[in-house]
C-alpha atoms as an extended CHARMM CRD file, in Angstrom:
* protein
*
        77  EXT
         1         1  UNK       CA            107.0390000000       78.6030000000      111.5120000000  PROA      1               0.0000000000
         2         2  UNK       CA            104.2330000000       77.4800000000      114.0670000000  PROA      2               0.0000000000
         3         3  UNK       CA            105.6520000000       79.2670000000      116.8790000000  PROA      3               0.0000000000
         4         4  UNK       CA            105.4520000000       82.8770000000      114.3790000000  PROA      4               0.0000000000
         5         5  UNK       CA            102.3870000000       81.8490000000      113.2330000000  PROA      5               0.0000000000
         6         6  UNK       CA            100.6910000000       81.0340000000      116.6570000000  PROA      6               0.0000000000
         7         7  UNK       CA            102.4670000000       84.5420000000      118.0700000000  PROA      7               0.0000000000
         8         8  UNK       CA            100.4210000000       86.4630000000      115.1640000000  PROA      8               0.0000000000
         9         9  UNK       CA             97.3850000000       84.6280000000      116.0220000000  PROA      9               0.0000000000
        10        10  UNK       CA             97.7120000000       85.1410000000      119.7300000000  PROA      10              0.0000000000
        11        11  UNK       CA             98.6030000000       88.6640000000      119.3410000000  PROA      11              0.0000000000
        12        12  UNK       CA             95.8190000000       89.6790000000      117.3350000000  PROA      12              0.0000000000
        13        13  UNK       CA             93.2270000000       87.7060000000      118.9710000000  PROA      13              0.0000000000
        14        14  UNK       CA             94.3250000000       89.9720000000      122.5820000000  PROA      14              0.0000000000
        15        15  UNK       CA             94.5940000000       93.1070000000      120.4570000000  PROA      15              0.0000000000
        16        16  UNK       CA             91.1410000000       92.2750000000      119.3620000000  PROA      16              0.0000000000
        17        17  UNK       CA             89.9710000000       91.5550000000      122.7370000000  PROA      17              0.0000000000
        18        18  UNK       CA             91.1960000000       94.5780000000      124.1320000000  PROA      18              0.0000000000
        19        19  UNK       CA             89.6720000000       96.7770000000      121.0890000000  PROA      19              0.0000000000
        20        20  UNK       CA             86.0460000000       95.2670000000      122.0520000000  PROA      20              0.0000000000
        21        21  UNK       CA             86.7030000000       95.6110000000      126.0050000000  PROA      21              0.0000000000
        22        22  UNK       CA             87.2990000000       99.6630000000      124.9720000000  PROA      22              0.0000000000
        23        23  UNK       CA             84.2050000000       99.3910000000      123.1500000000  PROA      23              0.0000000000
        24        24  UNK       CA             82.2380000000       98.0580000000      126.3730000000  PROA      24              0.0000000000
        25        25  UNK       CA             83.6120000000      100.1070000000      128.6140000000  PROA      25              0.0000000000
        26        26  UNK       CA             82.8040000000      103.2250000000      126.7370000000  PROA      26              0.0000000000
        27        27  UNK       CA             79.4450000000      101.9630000000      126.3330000000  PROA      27              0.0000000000
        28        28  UNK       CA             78.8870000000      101.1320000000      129.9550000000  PROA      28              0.0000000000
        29        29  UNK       CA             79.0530000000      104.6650000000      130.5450000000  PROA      29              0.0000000000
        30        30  UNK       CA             83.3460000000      105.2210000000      131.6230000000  PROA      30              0.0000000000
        31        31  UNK       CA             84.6830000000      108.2710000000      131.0650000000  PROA      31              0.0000000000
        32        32  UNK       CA             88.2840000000      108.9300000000      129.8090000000  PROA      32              0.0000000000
        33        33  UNK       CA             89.4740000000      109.8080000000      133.1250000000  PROA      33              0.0000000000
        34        34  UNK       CA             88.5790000000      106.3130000000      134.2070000000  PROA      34              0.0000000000
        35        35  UNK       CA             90.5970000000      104.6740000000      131.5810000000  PROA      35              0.0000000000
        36        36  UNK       CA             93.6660000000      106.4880000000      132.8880000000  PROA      36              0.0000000000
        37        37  UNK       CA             94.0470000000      104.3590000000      135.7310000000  PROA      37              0.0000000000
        38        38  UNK       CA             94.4400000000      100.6850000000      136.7010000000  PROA      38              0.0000000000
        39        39  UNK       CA             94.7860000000       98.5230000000      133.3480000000  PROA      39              0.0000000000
        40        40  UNK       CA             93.1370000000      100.3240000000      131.2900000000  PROA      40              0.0000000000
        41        41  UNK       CA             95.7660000000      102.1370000000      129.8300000000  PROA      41              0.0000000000
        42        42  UNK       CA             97.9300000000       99.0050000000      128.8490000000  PROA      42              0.0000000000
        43        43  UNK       CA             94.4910000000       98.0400000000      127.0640000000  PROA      43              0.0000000000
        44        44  UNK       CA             93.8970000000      101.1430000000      125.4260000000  PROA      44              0.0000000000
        45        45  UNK       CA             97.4820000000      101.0720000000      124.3390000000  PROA      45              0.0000000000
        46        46  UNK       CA             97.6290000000       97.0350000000      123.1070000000  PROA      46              0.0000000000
        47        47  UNK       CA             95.9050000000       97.2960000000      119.8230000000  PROA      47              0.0000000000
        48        48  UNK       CA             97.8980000000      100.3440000000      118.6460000000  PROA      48              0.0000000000
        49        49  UNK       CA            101.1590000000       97.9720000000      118.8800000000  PROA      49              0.0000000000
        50        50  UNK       CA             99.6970000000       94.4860000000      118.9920000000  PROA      50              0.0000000000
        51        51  UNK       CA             97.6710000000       94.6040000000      115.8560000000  PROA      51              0.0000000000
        52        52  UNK       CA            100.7010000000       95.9700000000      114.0570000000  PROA      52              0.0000000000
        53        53  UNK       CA            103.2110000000       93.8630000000      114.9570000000  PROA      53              0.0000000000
        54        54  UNK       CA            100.8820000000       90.6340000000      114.4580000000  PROA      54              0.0000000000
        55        55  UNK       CA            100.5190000000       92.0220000000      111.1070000000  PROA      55              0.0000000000
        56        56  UNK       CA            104.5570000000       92.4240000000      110.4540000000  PROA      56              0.0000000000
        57        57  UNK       CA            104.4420000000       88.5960000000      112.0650000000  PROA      57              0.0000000000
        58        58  UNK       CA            101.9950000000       87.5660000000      109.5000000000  PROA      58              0.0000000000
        59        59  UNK       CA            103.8850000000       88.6580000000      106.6900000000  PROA      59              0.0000000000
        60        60  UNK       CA            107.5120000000       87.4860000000      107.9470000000  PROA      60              0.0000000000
        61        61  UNK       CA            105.8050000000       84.0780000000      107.8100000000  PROA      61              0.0000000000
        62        62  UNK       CA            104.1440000000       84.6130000000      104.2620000000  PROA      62              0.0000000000
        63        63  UNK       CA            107.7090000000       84.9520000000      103.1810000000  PROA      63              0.0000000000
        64        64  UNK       CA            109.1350000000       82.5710000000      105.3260000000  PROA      64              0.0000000000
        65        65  UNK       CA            106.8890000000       79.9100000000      103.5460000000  PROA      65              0.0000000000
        66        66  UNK       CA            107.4660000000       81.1220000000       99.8940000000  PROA      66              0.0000000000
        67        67  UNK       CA            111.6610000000       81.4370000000      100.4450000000  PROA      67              0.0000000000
        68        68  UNK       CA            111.2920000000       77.2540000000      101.4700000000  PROA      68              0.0000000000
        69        69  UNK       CA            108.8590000000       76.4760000000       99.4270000000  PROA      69              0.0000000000
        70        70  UNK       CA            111.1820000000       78.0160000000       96.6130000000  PROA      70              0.0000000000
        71        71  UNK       CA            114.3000000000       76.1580000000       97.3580000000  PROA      71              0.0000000000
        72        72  UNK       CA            112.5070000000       72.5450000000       98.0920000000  PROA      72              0.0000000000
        73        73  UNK       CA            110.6750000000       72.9330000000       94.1740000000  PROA      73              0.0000000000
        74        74  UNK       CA            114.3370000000       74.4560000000       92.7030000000  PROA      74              0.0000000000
        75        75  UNK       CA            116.3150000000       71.3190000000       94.7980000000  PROA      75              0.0000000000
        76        76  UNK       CA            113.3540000000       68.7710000000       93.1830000000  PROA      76              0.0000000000
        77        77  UNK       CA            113.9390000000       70.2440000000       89.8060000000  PROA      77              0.0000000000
């Protein structure tokens, strides 16, 4: 459970990350021919899966948690 939870965490944190380095770029004056090359287009390209699947990750865990949490109050009753 802390391994999914820190993947969610990390994931959306460098989704995020890449989101507001798109937002600084643009503002710094870069065109969309210049995010076509280098890394730019694995940044431009992170949120639309990492923010997703961190979500997914967040609620695999949510259940995770209520499935044990179910079984260890049914076993103490």
């Amino acid at each position: 459970e802390r391994i999914l939870a820190f993947m969610s965490l990390g994931i959306a944190l460098l989704s995020i990350l890449c989101f507001f380095a798109i937002i600084i770029g643009t503002w710094s004056g870069m065109t969309i021919e210049d995010f076509g090359s280098g890394i730019w287009p694995f940044v431009a390209l992170l949120p639309n899966i990492g923010l997703p699947l961190a979500f997914v990750l967040i609620i695999t865990l949510l259940v995770i948690t209520w499935v044990r949490r179910r079984r260890a109050n049914q076993a103490s009753s």
